[in-house]
N, C-alpha and C positions, 0 to 999 in steps of 0.2 A: 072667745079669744083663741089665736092662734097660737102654736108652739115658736113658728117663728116669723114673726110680724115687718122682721127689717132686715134690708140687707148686709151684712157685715161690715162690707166697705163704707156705705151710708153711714152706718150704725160709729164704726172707728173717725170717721170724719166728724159728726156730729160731738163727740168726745171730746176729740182734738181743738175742735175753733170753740169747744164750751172752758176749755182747762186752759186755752191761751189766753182770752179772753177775762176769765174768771179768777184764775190761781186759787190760790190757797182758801177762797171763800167758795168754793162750788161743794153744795152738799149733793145734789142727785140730779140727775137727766129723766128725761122720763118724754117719752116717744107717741103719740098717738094720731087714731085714723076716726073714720064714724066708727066703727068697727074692732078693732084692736089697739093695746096699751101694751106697752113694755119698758120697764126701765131696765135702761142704760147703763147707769153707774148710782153706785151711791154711796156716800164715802164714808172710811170706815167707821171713823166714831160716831156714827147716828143705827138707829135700832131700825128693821125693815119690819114695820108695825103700819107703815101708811096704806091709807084704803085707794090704792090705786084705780082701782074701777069705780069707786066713789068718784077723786077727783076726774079720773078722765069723763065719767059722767056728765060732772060740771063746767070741766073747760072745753067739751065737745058743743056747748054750747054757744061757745065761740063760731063754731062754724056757721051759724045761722045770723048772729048779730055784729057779723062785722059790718052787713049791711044796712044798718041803724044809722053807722058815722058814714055814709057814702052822701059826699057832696055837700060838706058842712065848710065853713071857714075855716075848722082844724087841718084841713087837708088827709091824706088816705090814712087808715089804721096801719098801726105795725104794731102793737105788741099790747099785751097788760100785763101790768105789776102787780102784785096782792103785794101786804105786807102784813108780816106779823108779829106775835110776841118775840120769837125766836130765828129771823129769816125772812125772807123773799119769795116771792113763789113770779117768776116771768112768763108769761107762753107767747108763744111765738106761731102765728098758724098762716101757712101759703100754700094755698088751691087746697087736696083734697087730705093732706095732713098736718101735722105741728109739734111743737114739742114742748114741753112745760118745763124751766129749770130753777131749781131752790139753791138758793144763794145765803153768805151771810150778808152785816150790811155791806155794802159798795155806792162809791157815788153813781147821780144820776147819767153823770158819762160811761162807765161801765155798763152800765144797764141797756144804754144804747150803742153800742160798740154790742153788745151780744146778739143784740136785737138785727145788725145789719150783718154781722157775720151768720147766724143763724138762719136769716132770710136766704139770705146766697146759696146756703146748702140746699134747704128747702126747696129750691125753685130749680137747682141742679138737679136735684132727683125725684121730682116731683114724677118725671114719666115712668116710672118704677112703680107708680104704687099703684094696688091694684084695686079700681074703682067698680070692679064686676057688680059687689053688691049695693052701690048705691043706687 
């Protein structure tokens, strides 16, 4: 992993449309590539104990099976939702990065409302990211 994986502006952007979007139910952002993970935010009354390289392990696996749903009667991938005892977990992944965001509950309109503000960013700065080592 890199010291600094994302660009600032990116990085404040993705912030921005996760905390209009989300308000008062957004627990953490969290940023990743094949290659590097960084969280974003994460708010204050939660403990910074998550195994981020763990999960990004997990949701980089994304990158490979979005191509499983291509061409089905569901129509294109946009997002997965995990759900858990305590919270949400969304990712959100376009071309050669994505972002994972933990939520508390919200309905299922918020969660797509994140998903399509999210995508927008994503695809906005997608030419930034730097694809050397794949």
């Amino acid at each position: 992993m890199s010291d600094a994986t994302i660009d600032p502006t990116f990085a404040d952007e993705l912030k921005s449309v996760c905390r209009t979007t989300v308000g008062d139910e957004l627990r953490s952002i969290t940023y990743f590539t094949e290659d590097d993970v960084e969280q974003l935010y994460l708010r204050s009354d939660l403990d910074q104990t998550a195994d981020l390289v763990g999960f990004a392990d997990h949701e980089r696996l994304g990158f490979r099976s979005q191509s499983a749903y291509r061409n089905t009667q569901l129509g294109e991938y946009e997002a997965t939702i995990r759900m858990f005892e305590n919270g949400y977990l969304s990712r959100v992944i376009r071309g050669p990065h994505g972002v994972w965001v933990t939520t508390d509950s919200m309905s299922m309109d918020r969660f797509e409302e994140l998903t399509s503000a999210l995508e927008s960013v994503l695809e906005e700065f997608t030419d930034g990211v730097d694809t050397e080592s794949e």
